[in-house]
Short mmCIF file of the C-alpha atoms (twelve columns), coordinates in Angstrom:
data_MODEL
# 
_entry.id   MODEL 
# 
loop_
_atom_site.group_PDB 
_atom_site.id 
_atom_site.type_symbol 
_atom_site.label_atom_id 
_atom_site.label_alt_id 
_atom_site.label_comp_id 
_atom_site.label_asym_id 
_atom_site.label_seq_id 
_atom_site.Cartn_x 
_atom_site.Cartn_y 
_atom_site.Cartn_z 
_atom_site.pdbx_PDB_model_num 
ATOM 1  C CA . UNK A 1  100.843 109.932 111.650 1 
ATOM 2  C CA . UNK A 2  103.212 112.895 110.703 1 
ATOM 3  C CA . UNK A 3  107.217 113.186 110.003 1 
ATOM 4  C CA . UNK A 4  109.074 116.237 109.296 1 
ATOM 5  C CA . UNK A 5  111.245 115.371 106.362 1 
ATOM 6  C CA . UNK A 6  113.510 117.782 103.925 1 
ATOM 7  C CA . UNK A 7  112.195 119.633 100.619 1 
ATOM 8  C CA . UNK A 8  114.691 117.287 98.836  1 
ATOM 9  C CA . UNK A 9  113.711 114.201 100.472 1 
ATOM 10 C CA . UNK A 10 109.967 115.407 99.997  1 
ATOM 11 C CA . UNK A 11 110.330 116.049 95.917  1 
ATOM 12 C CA . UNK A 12 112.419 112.545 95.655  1 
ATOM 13 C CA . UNK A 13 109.304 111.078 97.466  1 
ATOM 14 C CA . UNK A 14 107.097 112.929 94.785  1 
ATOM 15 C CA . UNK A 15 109.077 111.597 92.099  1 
ATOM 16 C CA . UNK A 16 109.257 108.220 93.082  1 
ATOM 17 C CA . UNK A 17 105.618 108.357 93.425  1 
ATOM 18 C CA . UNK A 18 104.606 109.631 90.503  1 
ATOM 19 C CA . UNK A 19 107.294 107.382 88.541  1 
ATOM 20 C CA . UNK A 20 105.373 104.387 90.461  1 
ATOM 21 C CA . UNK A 21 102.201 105.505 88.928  1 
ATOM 22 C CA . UNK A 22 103.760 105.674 85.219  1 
ATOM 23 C CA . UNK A 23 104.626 102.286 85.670  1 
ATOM 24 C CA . UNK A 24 101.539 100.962 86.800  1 
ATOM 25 C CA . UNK A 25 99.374  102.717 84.170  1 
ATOM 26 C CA . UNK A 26 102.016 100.940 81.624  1 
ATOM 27 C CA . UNK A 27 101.247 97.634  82.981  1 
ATOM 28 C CA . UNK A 28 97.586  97.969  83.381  1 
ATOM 29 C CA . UNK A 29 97.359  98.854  79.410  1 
ATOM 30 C CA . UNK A 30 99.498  96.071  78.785  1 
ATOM 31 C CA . UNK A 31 97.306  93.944  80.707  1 
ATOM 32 C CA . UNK A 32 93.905  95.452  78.841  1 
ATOM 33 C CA . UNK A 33 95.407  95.194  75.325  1 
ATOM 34 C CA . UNK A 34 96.578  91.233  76.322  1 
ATOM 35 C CA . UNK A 35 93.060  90.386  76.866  1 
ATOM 36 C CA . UNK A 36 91.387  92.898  74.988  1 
ATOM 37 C CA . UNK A 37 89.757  89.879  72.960  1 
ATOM 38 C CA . UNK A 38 88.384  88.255  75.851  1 
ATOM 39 C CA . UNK A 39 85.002  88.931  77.214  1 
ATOM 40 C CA . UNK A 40 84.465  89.923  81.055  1 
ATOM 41 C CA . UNK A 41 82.149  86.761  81.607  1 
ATOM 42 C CA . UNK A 42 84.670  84.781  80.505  1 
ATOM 43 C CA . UNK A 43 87.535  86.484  82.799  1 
ATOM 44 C CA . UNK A 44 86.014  86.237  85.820  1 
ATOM 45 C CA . UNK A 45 85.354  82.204  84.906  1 
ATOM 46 C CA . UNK A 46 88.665  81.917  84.225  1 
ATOM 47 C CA . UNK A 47 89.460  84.016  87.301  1 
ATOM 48 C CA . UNK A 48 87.121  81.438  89.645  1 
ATOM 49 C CA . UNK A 49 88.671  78.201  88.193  1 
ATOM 50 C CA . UNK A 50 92.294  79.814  88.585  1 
ATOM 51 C CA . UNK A 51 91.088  80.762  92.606  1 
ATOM 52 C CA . UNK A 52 89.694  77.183  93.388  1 
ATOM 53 C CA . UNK A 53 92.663  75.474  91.617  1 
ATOM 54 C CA . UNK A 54 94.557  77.119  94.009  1 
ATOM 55 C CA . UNK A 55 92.657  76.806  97.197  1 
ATOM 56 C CA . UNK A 56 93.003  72.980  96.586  1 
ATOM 57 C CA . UNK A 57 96.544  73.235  96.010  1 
ATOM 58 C CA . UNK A 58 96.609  74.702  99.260  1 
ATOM 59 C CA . UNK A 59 94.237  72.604  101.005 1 
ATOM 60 C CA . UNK A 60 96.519  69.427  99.732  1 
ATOM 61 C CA . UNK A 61 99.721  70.634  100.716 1 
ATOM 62 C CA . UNK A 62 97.684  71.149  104.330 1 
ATOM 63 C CA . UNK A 63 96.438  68.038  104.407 1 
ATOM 64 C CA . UNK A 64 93.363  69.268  104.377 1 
ATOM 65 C CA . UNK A 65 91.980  67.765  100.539 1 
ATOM 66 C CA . UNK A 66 88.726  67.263  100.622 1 
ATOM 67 C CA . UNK A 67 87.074  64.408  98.711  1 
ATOM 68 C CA . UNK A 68 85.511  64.868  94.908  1 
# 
């Protein structure tokens, strides 16, 4: 895919880009030092139980709850 757009609209493109990637690298260090205590092992268990909590959630409110 291709479009023909202006040098202005082109370098407020590249500047809204690159402003989107200042902000995510801000967040993702935010993230890293919030948790920076906290093994991987244990973020990816937390990560699972967080996943099937929700899938059950879901599955309820589809009537689809399966039995313990």
């Amino acid at each position: 895919m291709a479009a023909i757009i202006s040098p202005t609209d082109l370098e407020l493109c590249s500047q809204m880009e690159a402003e989107r990637e200042k902000q995510f690298d801000e967040l993702l260090a935010r993230m890293r030092a919030a948790f920076a205590d906290v093994s991987e092992d244990q973020l990816m268990e937390d990560i699972a139980e967080i996943i099937e909590r929700d899938r059950q959630e879901q599955r309820q409110k589809a009537g689809l709850s399966r039995p313990a």
